[in-house]
N, C-alpha and C positions, 0 to 999 in steps of 0.2 A: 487662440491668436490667429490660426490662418483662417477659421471661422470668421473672423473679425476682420481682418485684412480683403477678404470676399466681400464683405457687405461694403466696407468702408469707398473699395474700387469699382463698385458695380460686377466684380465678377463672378463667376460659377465654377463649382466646385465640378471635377469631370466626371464624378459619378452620382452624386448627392445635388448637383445643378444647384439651383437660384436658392443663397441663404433664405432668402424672404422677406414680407412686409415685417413681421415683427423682428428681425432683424436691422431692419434699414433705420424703423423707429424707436430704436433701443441707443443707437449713436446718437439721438436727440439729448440724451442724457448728459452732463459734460463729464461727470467721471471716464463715461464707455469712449466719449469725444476724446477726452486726454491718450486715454491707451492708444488710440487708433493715432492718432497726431505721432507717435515712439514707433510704428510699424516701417520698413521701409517700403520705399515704392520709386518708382522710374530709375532704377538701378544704381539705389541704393544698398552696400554690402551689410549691414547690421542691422541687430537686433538687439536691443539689451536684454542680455541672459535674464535678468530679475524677475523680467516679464513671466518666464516660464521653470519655475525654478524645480532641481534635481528633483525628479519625484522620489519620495522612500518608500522604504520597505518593510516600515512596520503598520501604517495606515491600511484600513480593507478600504476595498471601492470606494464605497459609499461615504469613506471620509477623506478620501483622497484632495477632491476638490478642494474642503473647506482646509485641508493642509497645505496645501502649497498656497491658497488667497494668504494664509497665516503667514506664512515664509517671504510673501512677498511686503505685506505690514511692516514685517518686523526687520526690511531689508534694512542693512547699514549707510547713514548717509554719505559715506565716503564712498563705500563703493556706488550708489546709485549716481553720484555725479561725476563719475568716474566714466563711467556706463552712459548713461544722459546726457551730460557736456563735452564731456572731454573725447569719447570712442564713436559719436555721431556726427561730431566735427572734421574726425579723420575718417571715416567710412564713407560720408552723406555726399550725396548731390547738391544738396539742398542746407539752406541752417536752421536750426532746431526754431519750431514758433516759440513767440514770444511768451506766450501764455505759459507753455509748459516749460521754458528755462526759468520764467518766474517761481511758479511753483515749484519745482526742483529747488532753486535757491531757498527758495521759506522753508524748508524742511518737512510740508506735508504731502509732499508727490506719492509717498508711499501708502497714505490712509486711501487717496484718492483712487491706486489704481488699484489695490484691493477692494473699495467700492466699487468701479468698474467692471473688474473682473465679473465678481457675484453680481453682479446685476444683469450684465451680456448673457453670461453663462446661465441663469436663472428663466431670463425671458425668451431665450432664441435653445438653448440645448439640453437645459433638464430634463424634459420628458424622454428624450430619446438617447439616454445618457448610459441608460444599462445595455441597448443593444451594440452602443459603440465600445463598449468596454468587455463587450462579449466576443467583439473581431479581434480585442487587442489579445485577451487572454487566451483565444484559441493562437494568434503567432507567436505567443510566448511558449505555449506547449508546445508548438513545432520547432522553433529555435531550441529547444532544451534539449529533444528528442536526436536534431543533428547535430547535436555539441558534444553528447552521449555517443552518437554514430559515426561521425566523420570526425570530430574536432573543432576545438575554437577557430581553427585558423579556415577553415573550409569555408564552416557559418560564417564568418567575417565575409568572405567575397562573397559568399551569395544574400547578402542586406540592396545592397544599391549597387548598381553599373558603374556609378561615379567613385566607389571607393574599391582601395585594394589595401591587401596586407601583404606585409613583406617578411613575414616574421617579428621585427622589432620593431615597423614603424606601420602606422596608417596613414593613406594617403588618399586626400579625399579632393576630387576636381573642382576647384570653385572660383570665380572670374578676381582673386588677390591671391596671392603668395603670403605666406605665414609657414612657420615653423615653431612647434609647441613641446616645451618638455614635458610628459606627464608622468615621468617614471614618481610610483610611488600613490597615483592615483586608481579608484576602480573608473572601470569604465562601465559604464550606465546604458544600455540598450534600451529603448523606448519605442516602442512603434506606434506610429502615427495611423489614422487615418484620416482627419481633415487636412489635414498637408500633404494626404497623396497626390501625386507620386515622388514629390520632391524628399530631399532629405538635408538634414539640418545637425550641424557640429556646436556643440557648448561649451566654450574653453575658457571663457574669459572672467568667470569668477571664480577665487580662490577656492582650490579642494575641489571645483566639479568637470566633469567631460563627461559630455551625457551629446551621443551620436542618437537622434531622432531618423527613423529609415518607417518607409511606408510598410506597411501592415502586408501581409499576402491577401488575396481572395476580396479584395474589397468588392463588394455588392455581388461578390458570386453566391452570395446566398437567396439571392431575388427570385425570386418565383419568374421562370422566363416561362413556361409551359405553357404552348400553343394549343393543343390536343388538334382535334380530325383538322383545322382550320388550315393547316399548314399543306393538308391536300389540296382544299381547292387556290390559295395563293402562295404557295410554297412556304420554304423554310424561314428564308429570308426576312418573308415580309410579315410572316405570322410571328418570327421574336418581335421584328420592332413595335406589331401591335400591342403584342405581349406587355411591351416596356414603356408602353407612351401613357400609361394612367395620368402621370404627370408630365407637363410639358415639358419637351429636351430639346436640344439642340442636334445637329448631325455632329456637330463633333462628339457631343457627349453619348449619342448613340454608336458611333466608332468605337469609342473606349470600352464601354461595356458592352457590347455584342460581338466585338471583333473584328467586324467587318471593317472592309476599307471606307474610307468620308466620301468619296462617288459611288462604289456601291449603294452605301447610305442613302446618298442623297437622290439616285436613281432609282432606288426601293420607295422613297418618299412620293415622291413626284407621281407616280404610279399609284401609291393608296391617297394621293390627295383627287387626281382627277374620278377616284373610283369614289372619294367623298365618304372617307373612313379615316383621313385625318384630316386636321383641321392646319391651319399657320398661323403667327399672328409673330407682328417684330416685337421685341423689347430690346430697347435701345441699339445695340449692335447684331444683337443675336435673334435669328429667326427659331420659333419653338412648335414644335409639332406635338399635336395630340391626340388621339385616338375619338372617333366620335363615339356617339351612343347608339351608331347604330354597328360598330365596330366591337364597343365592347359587348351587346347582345352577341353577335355574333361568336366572340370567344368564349363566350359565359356558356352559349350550346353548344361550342364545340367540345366542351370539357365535360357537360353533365354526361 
């Protein structure tokens, strides 16, 4: 879904950048078209839970997926228009298109965004589906690790900035007021990494609270390694060569290298006039890329 929310907005993801073409032409589709029309956007507060439903825990990875497309099939019509009409109208900016209140009403909204799903998910993220599931299950080992070491209540604060525990209650920042009883429910940790760094509360379908929080280390497993290169143009500027295979942005080079966005963009400016990276706009966003004579260049600094 936030994979899908990116494409649908034009925007980039801050470490994974530009969904893509096959991305943008996968909403051509009207099932993927329907899903994206239920996302919110311009500060809208919802999301209908159904979209993303409780993951379990008897499914392995690799049928993960086709478990929860299931779950969302076989969602109940009551609560889907519950969710759909009724909780979009009190959340939304905006009122639900027509299209998709129709369908909602006919009863088959649900085949449609299981088609969707698998079809998005098929065209834009299957290939790279074990590496993401690789980020999730190393934060799962570390959450286990300080639950064992410190306690639930430690690991609770340290998930997101925006949430606290108080012992009996969790308290998560977000621009509505609500109060939820869940005594009696598990709570469901889930970590994210297409919706990093945000995080995401699930309360409003019966039996589930499933807290989505961003994954630790995202894209700290990249290969930054500049080798001798970093001598003759320093630290600096040999990671962002390092990092520009694909084009990015300065903000997105902020995020993952740490540096400040004028640093950044000072470092930039400097390997463009030296004609080692390249610029070019798309649409809002200026994206820089490492030339070919930049990448020779790291390629002998490393052998």
């Amino acid at each position: 879904m936030a994979w899908l929310k990116l494409a649908a907005t034009s925007g980039r993801h801050p470490v994974f950048g530009d969904p893509g073409p096959l991305a943008r032409a996968s909403l051509a589709h009207p099932d993927v078209a329907l899903l994206a029309d239920l996302l919110p956007q311009n500060g809208d507060t919802y999301r209908p839970d159904l979209l993303t439903p409780q993951p379990g825990t008897d499914a392995q990875h690799r049928d993960l997926i086709d478990e929860q497309i299931a779950h969302i099939e076989a969602a109940a019509q009551d609560d889907l228009e519950t969710q759909v009409l009724t909780l979009t109208r009190t959340h939304w900016n905006r009122p639900l298109p027509v299209t998709a209140r129709r369908i909602a009403e006919s009863g088959k909204m649900q085949r449609h965004l299981a088609n969707g799903l698998a079809r998005f998910w098929r065209d834009t993220l299957a290939e790279g589906w074990p590496q993401l599931c690789s980020i999730t299950q190393q934060d799962i080992a570390h959450r286990a690790s300080a639950i064992a070491t410190h306690g639930v209540g430690q690991m609770l604060e340290s998930l997101h900035p925006d949430m606290t525990w108080a012992g009996d209650a969790i308290t998560l920042a977000k621009p509505w007021d609500a109060e939820v009883d869940v005594t009696g429910r598990d709570l469901v940790l889930a970590p994210g990494v297409l919706n990093w760094p945000d995080a995401v509360i699930q309360v409003d379908t019966p039996g589930q609270f499933v807290f989505y929080y961003p994954a630790q280390r995202i894209g700290a497993d990249r290969d930054r390694r500049s080798g001798r290169i970093a001598q003759v143009v320093g630290n600096a500027r040999a990671t962002l060569l390092a990092d520009l295979e694909t084009p990015r942005s300065t903000a997105e080079l902020a995020t993952r290298t740490g540096y400040a966005p004028g640093t950044v963009s000072y470092h930039l400016s400097a390997l463009h006039r030296a004609r080692l990276v390249t610029k070019t706009r798309d649409g809002r966003y200026v994206l820089y890329q490492r030339t070919a004579q930049a990448a020779r260049l790291l390629e002998g600094a490393r052998s």
